[in-house]
CHARMM internal coordinates of N, CA and C (Angstrom, degrees):
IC EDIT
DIST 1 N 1 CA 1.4555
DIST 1 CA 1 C 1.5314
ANGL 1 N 1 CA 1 C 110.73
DIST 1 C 2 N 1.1826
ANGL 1 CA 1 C 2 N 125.75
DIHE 1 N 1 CA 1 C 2 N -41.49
DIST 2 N 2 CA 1.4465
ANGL 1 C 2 N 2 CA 160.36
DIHE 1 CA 1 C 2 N 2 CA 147.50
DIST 2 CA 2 C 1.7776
ANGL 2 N 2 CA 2 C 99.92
DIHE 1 C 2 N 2 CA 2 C 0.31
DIST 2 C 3 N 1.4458
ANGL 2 CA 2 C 3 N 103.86
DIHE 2 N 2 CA 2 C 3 N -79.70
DIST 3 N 3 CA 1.4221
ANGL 2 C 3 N 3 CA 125.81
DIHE 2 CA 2 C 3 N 3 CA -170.15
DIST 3 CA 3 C 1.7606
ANGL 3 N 3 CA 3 C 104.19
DIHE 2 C 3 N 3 CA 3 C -71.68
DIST 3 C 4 N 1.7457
ANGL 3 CA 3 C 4 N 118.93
DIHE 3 N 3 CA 3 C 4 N -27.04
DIST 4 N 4 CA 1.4350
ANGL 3 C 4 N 4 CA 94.68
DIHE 3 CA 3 C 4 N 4 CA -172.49
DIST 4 CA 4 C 1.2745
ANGL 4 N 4 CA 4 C 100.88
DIHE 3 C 4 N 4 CA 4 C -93.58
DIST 4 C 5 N 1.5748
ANGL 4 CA 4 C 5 N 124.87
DIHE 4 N 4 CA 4 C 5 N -15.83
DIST 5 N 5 CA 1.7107
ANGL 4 C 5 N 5 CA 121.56
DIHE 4 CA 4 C 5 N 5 CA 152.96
DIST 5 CA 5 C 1.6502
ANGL 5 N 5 CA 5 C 114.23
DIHE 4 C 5 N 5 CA 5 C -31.89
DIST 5 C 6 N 1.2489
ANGL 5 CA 5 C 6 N 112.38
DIHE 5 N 5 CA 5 C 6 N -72.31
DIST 6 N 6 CA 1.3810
ANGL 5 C 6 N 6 CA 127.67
DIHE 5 CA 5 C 6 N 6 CA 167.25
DIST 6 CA 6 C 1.1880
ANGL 6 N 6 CA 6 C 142.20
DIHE 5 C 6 N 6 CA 6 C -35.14
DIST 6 C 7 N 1.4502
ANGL 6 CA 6 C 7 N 112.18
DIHE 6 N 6 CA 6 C 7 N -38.77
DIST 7 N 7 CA 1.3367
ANGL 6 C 7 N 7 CA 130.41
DIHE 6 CA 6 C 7 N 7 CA 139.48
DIST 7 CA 7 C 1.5803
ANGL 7 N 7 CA 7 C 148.12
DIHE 6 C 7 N 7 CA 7 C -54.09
DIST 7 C 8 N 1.4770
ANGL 7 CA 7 C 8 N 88.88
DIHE 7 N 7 CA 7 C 8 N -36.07
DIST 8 N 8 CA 1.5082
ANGL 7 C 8 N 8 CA 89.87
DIHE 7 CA 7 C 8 N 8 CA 161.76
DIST 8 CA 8 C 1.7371
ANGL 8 N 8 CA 8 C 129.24
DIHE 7 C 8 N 8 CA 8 C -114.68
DIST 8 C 9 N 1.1112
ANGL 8 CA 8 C 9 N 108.78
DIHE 8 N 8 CA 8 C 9 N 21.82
DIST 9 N 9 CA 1.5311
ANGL 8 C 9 N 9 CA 143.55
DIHE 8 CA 8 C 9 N 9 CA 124.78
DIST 9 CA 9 C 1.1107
ANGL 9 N 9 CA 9 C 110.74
DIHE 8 C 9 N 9 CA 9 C -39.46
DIST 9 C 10 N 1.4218
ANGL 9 CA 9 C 10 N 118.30
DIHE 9 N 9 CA 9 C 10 N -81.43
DIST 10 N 10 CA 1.1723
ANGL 9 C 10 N 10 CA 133.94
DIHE 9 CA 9 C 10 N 10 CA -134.05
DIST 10 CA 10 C 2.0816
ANGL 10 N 10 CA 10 C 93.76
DIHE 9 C 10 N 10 CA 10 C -76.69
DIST 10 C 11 N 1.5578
ANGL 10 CA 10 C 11 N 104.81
DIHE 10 N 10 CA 10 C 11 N -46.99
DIST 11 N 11 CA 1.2364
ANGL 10 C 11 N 11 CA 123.56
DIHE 10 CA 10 C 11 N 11 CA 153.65
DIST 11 CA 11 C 1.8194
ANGL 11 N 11 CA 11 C 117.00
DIHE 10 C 11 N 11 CA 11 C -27.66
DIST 11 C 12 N 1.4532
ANGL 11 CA 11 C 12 N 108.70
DIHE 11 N 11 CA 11 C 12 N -70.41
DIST 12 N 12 CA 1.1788
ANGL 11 C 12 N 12 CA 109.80
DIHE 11 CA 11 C 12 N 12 CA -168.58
DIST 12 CA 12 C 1.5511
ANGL 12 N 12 CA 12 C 119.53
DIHE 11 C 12 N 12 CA 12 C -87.65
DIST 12 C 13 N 1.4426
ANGL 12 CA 12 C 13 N 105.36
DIHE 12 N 12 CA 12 C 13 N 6.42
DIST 13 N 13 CA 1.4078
ANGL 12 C 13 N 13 CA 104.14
DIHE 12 CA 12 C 13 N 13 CA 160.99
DIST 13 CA 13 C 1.3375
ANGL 13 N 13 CA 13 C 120.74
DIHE 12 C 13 N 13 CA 13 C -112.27
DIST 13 C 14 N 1.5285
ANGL 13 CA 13 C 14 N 113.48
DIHE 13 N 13 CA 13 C 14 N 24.50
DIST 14 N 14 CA 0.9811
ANGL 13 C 14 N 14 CA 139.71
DIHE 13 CA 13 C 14 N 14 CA -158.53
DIST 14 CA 14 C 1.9298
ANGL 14 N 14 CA 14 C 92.97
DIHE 13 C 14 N 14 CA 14 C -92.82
DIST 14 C 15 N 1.6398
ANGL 14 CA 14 C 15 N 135.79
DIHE 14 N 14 CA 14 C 15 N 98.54
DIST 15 N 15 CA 1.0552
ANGL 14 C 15 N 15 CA 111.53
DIHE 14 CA 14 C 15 N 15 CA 158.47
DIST 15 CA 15 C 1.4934
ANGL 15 N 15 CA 15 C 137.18
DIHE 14 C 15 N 15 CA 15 C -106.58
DIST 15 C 16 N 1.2362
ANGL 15 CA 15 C 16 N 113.56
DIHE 15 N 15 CA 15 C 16 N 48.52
DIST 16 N 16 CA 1.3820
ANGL 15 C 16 N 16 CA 115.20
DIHE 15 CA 15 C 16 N 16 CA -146.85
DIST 16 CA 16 C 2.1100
ANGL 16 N 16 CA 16 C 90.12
DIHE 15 C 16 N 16 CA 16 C -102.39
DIST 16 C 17 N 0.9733
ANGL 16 CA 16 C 17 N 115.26
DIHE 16 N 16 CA 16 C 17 N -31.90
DIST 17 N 17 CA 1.7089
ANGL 16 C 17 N 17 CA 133.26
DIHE 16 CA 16 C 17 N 17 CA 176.28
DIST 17 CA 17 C 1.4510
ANGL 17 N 17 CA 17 C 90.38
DIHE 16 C 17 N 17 CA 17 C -65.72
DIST 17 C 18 N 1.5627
ANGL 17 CA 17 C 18 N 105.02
DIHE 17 N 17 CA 17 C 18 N -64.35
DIST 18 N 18 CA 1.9832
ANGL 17 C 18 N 18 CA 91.21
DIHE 17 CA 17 C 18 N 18 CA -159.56
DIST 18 CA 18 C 1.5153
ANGL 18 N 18 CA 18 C 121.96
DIHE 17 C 18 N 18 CA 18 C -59.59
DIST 18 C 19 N 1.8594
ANGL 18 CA 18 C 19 N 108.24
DIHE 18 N 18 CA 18 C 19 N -35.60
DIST 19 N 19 CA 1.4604
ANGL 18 C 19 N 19 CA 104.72
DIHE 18 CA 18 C 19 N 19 CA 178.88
DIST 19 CA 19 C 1.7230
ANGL 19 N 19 CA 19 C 111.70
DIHE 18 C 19 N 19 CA 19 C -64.19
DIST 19 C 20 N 1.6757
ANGL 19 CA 19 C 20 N 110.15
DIHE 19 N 19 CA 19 C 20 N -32.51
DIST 20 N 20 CA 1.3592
ANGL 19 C 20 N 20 CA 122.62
DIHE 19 CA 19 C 20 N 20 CA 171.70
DIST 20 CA 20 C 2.0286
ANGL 20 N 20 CA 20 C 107.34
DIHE 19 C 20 N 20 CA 20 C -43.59
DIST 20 C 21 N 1.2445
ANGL 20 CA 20 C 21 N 89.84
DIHE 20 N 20 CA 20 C 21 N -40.91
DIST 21 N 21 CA 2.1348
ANGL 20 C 21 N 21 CA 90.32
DIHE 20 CA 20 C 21 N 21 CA -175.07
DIST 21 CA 21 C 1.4376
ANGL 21 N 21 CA 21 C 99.75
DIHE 20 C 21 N 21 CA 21 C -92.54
DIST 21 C 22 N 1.2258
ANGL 21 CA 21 C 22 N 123.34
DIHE 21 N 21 CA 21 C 22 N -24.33
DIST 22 N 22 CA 1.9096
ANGL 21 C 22 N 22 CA 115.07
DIHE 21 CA 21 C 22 N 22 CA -179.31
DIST 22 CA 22 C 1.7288
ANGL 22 N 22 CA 22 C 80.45
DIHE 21 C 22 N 22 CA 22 C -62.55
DIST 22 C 23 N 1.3261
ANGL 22 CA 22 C 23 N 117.82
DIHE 22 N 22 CA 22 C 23 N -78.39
DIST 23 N 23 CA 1.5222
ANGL 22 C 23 N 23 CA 122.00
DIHE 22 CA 22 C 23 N 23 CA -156.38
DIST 23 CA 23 C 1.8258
ANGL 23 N 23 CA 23 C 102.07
DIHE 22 C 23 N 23 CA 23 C -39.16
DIST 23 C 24 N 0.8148
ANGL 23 CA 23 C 24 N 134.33
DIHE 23 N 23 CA 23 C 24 N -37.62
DIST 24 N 24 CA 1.7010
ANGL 23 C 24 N 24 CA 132.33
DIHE 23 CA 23 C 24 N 24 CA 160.93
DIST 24 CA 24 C 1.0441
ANGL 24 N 24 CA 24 C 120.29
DIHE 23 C 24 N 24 CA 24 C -29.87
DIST 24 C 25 N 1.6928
ANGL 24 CA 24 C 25 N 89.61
DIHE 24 N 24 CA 24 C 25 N -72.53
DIST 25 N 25 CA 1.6010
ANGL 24 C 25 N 25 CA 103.02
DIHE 24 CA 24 C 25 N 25 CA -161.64
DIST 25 CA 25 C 1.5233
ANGL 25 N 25 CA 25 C 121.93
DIHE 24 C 25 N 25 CA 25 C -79.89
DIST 25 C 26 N 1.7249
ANGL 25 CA 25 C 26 N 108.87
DIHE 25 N 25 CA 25 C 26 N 10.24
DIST 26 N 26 CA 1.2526
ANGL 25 C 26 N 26 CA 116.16
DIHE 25 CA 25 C 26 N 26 CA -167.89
DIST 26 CA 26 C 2.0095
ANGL 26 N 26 CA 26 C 92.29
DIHE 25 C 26 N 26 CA 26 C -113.89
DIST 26 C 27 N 1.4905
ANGL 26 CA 26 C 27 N 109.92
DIHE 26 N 26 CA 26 C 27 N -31.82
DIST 27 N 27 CA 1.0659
ANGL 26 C 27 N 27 CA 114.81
DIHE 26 CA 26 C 27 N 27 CA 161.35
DIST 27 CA 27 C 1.4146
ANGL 27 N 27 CA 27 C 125.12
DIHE 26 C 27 N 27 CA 27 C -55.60
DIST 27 C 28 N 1.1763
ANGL 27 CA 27 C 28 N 120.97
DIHE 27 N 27 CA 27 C 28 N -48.93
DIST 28 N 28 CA 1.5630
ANGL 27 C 28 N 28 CA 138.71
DIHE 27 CA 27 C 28 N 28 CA 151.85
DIST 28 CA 28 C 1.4190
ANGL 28 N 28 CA 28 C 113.34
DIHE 27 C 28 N 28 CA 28 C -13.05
DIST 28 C 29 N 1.4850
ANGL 28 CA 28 C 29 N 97.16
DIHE 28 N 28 CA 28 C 29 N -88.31
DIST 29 N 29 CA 1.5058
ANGL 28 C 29 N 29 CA 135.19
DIHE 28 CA 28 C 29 N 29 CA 163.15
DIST 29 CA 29 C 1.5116
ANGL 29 N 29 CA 29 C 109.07
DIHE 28 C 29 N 29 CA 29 C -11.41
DIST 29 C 30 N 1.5215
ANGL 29 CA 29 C 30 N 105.56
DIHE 29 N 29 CA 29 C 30 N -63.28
DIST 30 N 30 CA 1.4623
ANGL 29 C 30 N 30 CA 116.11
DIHE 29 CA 29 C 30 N 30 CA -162.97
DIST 30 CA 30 C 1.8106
ANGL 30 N 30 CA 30 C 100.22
DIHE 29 C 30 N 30 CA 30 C -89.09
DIST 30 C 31 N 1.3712
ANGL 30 CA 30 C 31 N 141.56
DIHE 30 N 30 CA 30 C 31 N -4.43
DIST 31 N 31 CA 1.5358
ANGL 30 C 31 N 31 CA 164.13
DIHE 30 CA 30 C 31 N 31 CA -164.22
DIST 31 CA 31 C 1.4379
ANGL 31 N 31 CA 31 C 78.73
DIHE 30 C 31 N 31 CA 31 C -102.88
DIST 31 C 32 N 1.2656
ANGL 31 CA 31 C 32 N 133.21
DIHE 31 N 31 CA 31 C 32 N -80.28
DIST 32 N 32 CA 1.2400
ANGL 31 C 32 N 32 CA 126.27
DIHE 31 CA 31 C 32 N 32 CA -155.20
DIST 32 CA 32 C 1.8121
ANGL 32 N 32 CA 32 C 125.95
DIHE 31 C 32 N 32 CA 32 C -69.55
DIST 32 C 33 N 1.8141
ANGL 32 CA 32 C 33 N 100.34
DIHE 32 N 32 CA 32 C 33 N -20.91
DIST 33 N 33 CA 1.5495
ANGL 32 C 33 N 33 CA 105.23
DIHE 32 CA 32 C 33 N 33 CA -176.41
DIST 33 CA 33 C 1.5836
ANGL 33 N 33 CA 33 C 90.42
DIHE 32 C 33 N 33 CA 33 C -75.09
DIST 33 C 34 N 1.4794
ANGL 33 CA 33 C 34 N 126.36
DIHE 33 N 33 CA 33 C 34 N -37.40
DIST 34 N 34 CA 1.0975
ANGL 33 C 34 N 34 CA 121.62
DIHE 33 CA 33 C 34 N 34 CA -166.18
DIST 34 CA 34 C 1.3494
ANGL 34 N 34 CA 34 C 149.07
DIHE 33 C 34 N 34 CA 34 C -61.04
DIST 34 C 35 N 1.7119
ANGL 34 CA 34 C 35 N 91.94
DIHE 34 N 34 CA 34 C 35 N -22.62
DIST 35 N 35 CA 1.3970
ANGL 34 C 35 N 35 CA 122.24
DIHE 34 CA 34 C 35 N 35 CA -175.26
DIST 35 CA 35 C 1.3724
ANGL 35 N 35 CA 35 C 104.49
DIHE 34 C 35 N 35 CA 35 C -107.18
DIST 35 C 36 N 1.9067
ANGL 35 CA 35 C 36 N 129.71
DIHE 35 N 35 CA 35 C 36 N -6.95
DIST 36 N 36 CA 1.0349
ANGL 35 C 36 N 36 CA 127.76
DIHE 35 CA 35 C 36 N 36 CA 175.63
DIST 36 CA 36 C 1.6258
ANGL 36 N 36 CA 36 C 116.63
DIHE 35 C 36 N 36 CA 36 C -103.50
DIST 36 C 37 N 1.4167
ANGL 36 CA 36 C 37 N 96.06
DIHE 36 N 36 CA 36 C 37 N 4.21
DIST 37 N 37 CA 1.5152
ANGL 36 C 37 N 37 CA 125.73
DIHE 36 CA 36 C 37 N 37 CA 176.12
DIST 37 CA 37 C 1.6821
ANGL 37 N 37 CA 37 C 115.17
DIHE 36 C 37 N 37 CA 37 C -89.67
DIST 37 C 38 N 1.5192
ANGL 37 CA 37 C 38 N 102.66
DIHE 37 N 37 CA 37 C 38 N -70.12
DIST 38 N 38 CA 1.3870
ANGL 37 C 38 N 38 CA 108.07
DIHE 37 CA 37 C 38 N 38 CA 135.90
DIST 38 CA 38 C 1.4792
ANGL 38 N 38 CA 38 C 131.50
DIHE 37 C 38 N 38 CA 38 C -14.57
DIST 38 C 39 N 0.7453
ANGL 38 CA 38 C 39 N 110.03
DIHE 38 N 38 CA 38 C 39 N -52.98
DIST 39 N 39 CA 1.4217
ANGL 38 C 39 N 39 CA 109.94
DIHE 38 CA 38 C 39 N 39 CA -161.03
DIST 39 CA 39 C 1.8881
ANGL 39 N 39 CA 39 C 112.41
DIHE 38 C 39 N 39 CA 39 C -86.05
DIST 39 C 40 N 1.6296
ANGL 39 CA 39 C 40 N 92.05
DIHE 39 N 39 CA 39 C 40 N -25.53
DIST 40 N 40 CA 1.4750
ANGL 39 C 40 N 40 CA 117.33
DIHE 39 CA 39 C 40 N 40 CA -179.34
DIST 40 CA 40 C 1.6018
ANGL 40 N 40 CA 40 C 102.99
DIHE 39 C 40 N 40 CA 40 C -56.86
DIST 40 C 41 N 1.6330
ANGL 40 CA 40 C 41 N 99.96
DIHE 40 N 40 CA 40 C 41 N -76.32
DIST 41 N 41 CA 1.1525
ANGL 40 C 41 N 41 CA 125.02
DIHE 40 CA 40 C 41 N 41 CA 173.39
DIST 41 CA 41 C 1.2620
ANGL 41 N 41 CA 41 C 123.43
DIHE 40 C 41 N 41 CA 41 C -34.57
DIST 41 C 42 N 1.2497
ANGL 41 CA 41 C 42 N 128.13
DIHE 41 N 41 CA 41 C 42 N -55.73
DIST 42 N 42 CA 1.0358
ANGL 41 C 42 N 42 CA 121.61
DIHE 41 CA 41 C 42 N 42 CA 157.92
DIST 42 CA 42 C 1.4130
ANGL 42 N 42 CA 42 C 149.76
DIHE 41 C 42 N 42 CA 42 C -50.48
DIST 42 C 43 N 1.6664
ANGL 42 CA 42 C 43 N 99.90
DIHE 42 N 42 CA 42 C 43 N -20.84
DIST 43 N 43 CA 1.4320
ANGL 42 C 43 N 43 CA 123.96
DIHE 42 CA 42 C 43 N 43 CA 162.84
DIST 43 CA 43 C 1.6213
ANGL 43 N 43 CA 43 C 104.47
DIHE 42 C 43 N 43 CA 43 C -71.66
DIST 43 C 44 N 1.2626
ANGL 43 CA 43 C 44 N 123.23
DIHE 43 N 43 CA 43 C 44 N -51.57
DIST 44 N 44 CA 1.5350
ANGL 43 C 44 N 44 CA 120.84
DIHE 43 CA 43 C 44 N 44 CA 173.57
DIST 44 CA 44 C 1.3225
ANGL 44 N 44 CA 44 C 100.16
DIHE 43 C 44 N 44 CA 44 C -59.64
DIST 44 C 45 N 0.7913
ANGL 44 CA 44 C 45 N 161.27
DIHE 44 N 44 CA 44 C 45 N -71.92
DIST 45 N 45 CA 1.6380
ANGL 44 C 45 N 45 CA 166.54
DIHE 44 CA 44 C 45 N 45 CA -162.75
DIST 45 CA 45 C 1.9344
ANGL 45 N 45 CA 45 C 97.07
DIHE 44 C 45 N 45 CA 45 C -27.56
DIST 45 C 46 N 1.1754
ANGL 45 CA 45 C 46 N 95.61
DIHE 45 N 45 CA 45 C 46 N -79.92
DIST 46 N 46 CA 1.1648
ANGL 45 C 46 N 46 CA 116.09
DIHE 45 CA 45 C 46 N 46 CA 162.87
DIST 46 CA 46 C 1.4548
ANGL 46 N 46 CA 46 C 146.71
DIHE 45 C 46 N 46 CA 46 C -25.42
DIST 46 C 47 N 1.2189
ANGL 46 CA 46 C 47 N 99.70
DIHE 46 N 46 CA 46 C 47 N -42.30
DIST 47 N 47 CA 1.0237
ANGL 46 C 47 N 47 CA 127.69
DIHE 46 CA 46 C 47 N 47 CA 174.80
DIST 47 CA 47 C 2.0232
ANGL 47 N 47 CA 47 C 120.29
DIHE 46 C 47 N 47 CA 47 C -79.03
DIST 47 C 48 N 1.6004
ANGL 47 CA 47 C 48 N 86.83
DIHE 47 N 47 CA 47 C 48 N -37.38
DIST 48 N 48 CA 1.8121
ANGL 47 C 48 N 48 CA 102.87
DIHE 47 CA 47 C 48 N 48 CA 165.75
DIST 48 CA 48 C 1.1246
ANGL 48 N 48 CA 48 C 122.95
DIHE 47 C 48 N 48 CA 48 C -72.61
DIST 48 C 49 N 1.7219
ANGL 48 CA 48 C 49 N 117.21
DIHE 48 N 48 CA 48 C 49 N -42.62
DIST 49 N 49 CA 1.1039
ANGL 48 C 49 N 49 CA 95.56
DIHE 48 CA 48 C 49 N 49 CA 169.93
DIST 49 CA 49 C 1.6158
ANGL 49 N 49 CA 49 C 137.95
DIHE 48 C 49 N 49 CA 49 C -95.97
DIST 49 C 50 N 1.6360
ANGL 49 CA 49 C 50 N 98.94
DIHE 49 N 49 CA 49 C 50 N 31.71
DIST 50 N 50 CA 1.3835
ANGL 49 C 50 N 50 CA 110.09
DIHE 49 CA 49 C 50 N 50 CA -175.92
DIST 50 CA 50 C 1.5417
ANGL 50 N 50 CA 50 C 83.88
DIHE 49 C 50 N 50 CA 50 C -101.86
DIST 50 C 51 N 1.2268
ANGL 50 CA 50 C 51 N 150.37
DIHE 50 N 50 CA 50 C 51 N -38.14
DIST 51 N 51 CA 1.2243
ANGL 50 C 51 N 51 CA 153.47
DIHE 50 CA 50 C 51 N 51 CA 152.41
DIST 51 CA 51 C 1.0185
ANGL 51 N 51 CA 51 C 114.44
DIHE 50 C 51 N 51 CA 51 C -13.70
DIST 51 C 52 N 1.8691
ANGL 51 CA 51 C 52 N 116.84
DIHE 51 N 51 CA 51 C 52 N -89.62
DIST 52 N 52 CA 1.4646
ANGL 51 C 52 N 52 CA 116.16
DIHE 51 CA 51 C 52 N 52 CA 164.87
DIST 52 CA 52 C 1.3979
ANGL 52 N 52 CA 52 C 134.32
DIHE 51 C 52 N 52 CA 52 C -43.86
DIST 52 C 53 N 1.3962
ANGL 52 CA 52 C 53 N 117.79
DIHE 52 N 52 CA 52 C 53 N -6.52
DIST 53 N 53 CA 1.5529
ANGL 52 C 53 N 53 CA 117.75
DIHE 52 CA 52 C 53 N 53 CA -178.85
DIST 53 CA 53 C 1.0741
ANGL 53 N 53 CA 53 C 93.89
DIHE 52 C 53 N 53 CA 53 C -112.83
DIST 53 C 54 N 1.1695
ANGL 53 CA 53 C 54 N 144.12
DIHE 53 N 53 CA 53 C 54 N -49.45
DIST 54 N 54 CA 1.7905
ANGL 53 C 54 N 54 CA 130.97
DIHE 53 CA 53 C 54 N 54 CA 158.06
DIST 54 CA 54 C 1.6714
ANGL 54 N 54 CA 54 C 112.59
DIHE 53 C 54 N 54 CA 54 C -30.76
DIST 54 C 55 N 1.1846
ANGL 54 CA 54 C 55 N 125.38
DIHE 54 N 54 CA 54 C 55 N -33.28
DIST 55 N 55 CA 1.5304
ANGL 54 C 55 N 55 CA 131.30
DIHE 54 CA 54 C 55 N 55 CA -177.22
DIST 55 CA 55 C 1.0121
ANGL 55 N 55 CA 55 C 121.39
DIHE 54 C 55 N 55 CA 55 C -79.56
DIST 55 C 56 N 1.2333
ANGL 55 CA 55 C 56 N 116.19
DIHE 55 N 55 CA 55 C 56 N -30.07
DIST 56 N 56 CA 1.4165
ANGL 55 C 56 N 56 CA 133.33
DIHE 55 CA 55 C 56 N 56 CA -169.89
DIST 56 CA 56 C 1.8944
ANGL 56 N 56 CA 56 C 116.19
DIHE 55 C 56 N 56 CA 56 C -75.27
DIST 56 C 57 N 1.1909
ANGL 56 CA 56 C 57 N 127.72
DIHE 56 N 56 CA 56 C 57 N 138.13
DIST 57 N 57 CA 1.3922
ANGL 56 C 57 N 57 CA 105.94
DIHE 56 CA 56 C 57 N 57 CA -176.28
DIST 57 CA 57 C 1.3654
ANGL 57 N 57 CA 57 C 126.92
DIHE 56 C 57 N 57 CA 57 C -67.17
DIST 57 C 58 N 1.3026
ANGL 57 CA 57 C 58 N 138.68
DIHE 57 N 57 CA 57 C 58 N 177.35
DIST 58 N 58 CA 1.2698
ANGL 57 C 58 N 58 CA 132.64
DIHE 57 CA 57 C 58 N 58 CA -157.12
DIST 58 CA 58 C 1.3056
ANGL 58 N 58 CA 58 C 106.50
DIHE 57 C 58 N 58 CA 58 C -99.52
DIST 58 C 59 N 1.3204
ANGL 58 CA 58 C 59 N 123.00
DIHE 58 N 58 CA 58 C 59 N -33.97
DIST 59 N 59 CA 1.2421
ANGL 58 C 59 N 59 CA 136.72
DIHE 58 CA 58 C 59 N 59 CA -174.74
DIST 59 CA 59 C 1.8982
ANGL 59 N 59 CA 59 C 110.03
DIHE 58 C 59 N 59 CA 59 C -134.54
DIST 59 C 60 N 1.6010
ANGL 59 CA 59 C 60 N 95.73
DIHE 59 N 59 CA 59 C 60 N 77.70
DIST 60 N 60 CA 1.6379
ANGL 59 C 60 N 60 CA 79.06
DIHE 59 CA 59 C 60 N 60 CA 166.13
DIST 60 CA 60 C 1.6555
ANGL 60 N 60 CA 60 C 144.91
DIHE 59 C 60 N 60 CA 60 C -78.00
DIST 60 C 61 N 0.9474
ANGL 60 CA 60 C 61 N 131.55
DIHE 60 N 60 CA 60 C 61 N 152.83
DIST 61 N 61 CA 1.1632
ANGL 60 C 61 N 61 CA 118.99
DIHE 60 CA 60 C 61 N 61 CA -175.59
DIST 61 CA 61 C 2.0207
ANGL 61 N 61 CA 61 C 111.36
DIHE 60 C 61 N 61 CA 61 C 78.29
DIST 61 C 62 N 0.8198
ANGL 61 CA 61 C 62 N 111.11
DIHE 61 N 61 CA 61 C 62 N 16.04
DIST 62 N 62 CA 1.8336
ANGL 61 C 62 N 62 CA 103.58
DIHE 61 CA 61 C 62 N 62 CA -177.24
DIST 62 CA 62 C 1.7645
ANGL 62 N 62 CA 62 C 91.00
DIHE 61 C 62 N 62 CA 62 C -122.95
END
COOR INIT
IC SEED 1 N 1 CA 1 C
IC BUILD
């Protein structure tokens, strides 16, 4: 009984897994600001050059 006390001790002071899942979930984290950043940006993007072609005359040169 002794040793499976000891073992899961030995287990739960074990942090080599948890920094392994912080580093994930911080990877995650930074996957998800990126693509919701992305996605922003690209709406502004978009949005300018519907601007400049709205500005522009309809018929140049006539």
């Amino acid at each position: 009984m002794g040793m499976i006390v000891s073992k899961v001790k030995a287990f739960i002071a074990d942090e080599d897994g948890v920094t392994a899942i912080e580093y994930g979930l911080i990877a995650a984290l930074i996957g998800v600001v990126i693509v919701a950043s992305a996605g922003d940006i690209g709406t502004r993007i978009k949005k300018t050059f519907e601007f400049i072609r709205d500005s522009l005359p309809a018929n140049p040169g006539k």
